[in-house]
C-alpha positions as CSV (number, residue, x, y, z in Angstrom):
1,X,17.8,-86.5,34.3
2,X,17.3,-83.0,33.5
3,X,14.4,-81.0,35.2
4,X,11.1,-79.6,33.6
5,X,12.8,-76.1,33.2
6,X,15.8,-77.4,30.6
7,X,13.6,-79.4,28.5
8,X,13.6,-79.3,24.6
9,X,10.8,-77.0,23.4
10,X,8.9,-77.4,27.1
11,X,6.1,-75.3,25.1
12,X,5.4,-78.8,22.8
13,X,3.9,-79.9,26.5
14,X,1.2,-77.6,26.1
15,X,-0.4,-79.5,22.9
16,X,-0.6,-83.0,24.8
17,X,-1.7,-81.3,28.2
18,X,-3.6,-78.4,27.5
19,X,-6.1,-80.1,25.4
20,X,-6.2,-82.9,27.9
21,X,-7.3,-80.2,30.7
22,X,-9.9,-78.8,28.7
23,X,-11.2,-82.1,28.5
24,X,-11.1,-83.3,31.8
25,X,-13.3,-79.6,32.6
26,X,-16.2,-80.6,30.4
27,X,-16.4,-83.9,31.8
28,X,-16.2,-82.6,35.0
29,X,-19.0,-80.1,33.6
30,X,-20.9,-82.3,31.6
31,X,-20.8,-85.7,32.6
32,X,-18.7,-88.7,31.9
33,X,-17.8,-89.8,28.8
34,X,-16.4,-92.6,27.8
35,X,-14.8,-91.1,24.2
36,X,-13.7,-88.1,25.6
37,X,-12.3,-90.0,28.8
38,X,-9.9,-92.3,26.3
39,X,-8.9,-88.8,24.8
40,X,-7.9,-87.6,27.9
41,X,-5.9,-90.9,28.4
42,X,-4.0,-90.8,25.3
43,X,-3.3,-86.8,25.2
44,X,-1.6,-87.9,28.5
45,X,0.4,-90.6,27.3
46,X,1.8,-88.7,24.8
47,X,2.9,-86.0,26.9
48,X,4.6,-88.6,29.2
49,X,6.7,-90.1,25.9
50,X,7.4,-86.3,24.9
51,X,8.9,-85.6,28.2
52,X,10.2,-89.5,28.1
53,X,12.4,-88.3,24.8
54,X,13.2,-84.8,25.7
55,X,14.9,-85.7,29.1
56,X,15.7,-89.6,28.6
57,X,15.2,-91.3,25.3
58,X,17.3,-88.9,23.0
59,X,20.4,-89.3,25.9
60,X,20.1,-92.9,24.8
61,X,20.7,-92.4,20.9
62,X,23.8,-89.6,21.9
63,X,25.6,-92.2,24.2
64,X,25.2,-94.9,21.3
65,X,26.1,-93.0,18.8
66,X,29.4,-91.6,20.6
67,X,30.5,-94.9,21.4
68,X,30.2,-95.8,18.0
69,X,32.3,-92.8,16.7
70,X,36.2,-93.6,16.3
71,X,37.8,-90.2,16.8
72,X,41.6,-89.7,15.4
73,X,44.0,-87.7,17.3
74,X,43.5,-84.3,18.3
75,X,40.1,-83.9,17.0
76,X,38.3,-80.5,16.5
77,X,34.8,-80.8,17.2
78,X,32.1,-78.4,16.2
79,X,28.5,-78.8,17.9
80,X,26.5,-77.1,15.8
81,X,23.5,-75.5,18.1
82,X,25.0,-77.0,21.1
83,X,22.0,-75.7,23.7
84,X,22.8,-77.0,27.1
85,X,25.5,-79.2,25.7
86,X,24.2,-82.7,26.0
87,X,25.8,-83.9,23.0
88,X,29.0,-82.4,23.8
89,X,28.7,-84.2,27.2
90,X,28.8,-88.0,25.6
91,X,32.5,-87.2,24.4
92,X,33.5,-86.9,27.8
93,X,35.7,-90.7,28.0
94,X,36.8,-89.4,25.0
95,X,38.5,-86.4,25.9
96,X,41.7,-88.0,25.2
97,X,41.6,-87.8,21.9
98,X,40.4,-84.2,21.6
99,X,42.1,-80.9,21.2
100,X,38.9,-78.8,21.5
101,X,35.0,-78.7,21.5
102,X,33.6,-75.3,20.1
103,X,29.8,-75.3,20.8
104,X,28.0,-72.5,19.2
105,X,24.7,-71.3,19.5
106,X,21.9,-69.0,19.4
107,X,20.4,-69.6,22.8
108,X,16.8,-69.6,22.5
109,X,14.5,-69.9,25.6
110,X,11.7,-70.8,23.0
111,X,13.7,-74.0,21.6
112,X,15.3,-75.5,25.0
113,X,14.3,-74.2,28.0
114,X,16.7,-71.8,30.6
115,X,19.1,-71.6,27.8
116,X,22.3,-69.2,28.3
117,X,25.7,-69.2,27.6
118,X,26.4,-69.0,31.2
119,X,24.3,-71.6,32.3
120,X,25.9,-74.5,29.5
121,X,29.3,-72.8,30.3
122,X,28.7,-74.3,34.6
123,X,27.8,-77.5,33.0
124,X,30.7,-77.3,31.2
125,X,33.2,-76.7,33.8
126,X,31.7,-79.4,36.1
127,X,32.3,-81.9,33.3
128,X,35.5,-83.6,32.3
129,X,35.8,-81.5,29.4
130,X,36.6,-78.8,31.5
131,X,39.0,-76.3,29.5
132,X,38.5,-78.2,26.2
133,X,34.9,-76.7,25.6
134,X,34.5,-73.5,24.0
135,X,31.2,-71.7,23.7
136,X,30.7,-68.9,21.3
137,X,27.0,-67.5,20.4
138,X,26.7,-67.8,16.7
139,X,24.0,-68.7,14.2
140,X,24.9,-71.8,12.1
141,X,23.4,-70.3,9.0
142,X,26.9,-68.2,9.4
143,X,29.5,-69.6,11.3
144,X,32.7,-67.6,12.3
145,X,34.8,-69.8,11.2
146,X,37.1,-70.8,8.5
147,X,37.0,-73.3,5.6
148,X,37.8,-76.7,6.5
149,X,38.5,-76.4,10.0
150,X,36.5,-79.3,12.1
151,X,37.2,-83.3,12.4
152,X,34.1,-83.6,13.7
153,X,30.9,-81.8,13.4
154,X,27.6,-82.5,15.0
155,X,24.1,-80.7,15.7
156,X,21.7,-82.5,17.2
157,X,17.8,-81.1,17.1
158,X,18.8,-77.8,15.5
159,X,17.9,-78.0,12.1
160,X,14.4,-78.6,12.0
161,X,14.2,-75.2,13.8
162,X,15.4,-73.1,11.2
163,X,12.5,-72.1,8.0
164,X,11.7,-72.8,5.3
165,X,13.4,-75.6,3.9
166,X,16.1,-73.7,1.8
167,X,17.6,-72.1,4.9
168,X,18.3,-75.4,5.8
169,X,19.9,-76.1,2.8
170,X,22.1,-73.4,3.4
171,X,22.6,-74.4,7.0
172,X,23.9,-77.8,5.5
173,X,26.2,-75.8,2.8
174,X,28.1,-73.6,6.0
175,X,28.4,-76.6,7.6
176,X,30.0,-78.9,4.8
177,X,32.3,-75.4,4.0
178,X,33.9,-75.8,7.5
179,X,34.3,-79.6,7.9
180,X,37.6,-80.7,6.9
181,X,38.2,-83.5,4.2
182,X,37.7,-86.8,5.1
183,X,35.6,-85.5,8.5
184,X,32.5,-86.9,10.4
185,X,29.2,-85.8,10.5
186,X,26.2,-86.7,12.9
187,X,23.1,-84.8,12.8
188,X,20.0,-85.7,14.9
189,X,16.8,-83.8,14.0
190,X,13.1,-84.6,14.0
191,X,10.4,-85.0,11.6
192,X,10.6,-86.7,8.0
193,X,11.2,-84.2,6.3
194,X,14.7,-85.0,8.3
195,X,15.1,-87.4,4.6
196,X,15.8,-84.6,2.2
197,X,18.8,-83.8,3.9
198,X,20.1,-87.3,2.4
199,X,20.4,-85.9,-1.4
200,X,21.7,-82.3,0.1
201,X,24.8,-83.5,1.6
202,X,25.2,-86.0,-1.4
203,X,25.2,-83.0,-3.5
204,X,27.8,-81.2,-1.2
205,X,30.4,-84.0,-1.2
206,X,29.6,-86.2,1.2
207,X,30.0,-90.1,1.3
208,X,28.8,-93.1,2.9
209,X,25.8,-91.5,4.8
210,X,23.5,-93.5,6.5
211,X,19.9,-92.4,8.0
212,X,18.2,-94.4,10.6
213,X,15.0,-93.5,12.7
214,X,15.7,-94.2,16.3
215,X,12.4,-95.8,17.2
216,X,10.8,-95.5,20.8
217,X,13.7,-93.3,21.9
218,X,13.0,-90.5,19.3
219,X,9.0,-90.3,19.7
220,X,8.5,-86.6,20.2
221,X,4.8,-87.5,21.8
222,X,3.9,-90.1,18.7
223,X,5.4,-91.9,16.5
224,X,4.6,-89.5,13.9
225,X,7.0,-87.4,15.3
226,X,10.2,-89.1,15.1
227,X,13.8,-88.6,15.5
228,X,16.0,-89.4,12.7
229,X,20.0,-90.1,12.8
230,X,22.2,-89.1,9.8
231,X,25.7,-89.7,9.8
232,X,27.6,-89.1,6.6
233,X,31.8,-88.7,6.1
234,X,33.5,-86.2,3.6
């Protein structure tokens, strides 16, 4: 379990909790209440399943979804904003059939907290992938990297960051430029505006894609904030 300090947006705590505080003061002030006190309640329990997702839940959906990937040969793997490599990590009985990992990223403290190269680089070399991981700080909006050149790409709770919706667009269009023909893709990312990425990667080639929403696991506080799973082949 990862602590407090690596969670995914830690910041998205503060708009379960910190209206929950303020809150509890007034009816400390004021007197009890029994509508304020079932506020209170449920501000609380959806801070619990956003922390519940953020440091268990979406763990869940990577490890099933890895075990579920069929990987040929000497595979080339991109992870596409690979933060503190968590995605990466589920490959690990997998090594086998890999040749290299390259994780790239733009490591923002705001969007996963104590995020650094150096810090996902330890986790790295304390794994089994050890020596098979490489970590480069790019943006995936531009990738340094050449046409057709990844197996396997995948980004997990990346693209959701980047604004407006047109950039991500673009993000999709680097992305299908450096997966090779006949590749795997997997993308994890929140919200339902996660479904327009279906007719964008039909429009940039892609076949048999699939897009699921992984329930309880992928609650983000409610389940109006959910976490969907695309994966799609080339």
């Amino acid at each position: 379990m990862k602590s407090i300090r690596e969670m995914d947006a830690p910041m998205g705590l503060a708009f379960f909790f910190g209206p929950a505080f303020i809150i509890v003061i007034v009816l400390l002030v004021g007197g009890f209440n029994t509508v304020s006190a079932i506020m209170v309640l449920i501000l609380v329990l959806c801070g619990l399943k956003y922390m519940h997702t953020s440091i268990i839940g979406k763990y869940k959906t990577m490890q099933s979804t890895v075990n579920n990937i069929h990987l040929k040969n000497n595979s080339k793997i991109l992870d596409a904003g690979c933060g503190h490599g968590a995605f990466t990590l589920q490959f690990s009985k997998k090594a086998a059939s890999i040749s290299e990992i390259v994780g790239i990223d733009i490591w923002s403290n705001k969007d996963q907290g104590n995020n650094s190269i150096e810090a996902t680089q330890k986790i790295m070399d304390s794994s089994s992938l050890a020596g098979k991981v490489k970590l480069k700080t790019a943006n995936i909006l531009n990738m340094p990297f050449n046409n057709n050149e990844f197996d396997l790409i995948i980004s997990s709770l990346v693209l959701h960051n980047i604004k407006p919706f047109t950039k991500r667009k673009a993000a999709l269009s680097e992305i299908s430029r450096v997966q090779k023909e006949k590749g795997q893709l997997i993308i994890m990312d929140i919200g339902f505006e996660t479904k327009k990425y279906v007719p964008v990667l039909e429009s940039l080639g892609y076949c048999n894609i699939d897009i699921v929403n992984t329930s309880y696991n992928g609650w983000w506080g409610t389940p109006m904030v959910p976490t969907f799973l695309i994966t799609a082949s080339k």
